[in-house]
N, C-alpha and C positions, 0 to 999 in steps of 0.2 A: 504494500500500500504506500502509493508518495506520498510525503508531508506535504503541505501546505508552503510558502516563501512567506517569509518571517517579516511582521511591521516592523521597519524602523521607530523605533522614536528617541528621538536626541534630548538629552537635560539642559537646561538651561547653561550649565559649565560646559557641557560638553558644546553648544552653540558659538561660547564666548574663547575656547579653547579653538574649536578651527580659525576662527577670527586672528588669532594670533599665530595660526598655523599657516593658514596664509600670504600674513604679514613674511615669515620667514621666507618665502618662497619653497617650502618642501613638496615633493612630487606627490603629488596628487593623486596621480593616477596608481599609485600602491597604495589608500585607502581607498579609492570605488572598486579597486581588486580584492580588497579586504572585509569591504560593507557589502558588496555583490556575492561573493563565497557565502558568508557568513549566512546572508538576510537566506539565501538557497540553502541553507544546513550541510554545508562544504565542510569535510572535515582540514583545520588549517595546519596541524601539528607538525606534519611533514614539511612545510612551507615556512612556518614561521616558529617565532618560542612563543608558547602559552604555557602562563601558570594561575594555577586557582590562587585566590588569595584567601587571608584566613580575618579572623574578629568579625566588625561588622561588615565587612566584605566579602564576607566570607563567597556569598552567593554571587561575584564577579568572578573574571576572569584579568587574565592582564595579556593583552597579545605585544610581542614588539615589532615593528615596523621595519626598524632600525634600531640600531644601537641606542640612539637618543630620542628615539619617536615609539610611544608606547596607546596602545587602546585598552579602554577599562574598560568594559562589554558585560551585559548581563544578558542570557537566553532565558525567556520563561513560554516552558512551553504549553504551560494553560491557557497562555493567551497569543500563543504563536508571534510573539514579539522580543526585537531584538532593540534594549534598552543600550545606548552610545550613554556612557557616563562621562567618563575623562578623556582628554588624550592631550599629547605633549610629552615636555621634557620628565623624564621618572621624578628627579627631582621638584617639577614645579608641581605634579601630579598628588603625588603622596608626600 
C-alpha cells in the first residue's frame, strides 16, 4: 500500500531561518532535494547524516546538509505531515 506525500509545514523559526539562509547564498537546491525526498517518505540515511535527538526533542530529527547547514525535521504520521523546525548553522540552531 503507498503512503500518502507528506504536508509541509514550516515554524515560524524555521521561516525566519531560510530568511537568513538565503541571505548566505547556500544552494538551495540541496534542500528542495531534501524537502522533496523527505515530504515523499524517501528514506535519506544513505545520502545524508540523520540523528534523533533526545529531551524535549526528543521527537525530531537532525538531518545535515552540510557540514554547517543542519535541518531539524519532525514526521508525524497521524497526520501525514512533515513539520521544518530549524535549520542553519548547529551552533545558531541548538
Amino acid at each position: 500500500m503507498a503512503r500518502n506525500d507528506l504536508t509541509i509545514t514550516r515554524s515560524t523559526k524555521f521561516k525566519k531561518d531560510l530568511e537568513s539562509v538565503r541571505k548566505e547564498q547556500k544552494d538551495l537546491s540541496r534542500l528542495r532535494d531534501v524537502l522533496t525526498r523527505l515530504s515523499h517518505n524517501e528514506n535519506l540515511e544513505n545520502d545524508y547524516k540523520v540523528y534523533p535527538n533526545s529531551g524535549w526533542m526528543s521527537e525530531y530529527k537532525t538531518l545535515y546538509m552540510q557540514k554547517d547547514w543542519i535541518l531539524v525535521y519532525k514526521i508525524s504520521e497521524a497526520s501525514d505531515e512533515l513539520l521544518l523546525a530549524r535549520m542553519g548553522h548547529p551552533s545558531e540552531v541548538f
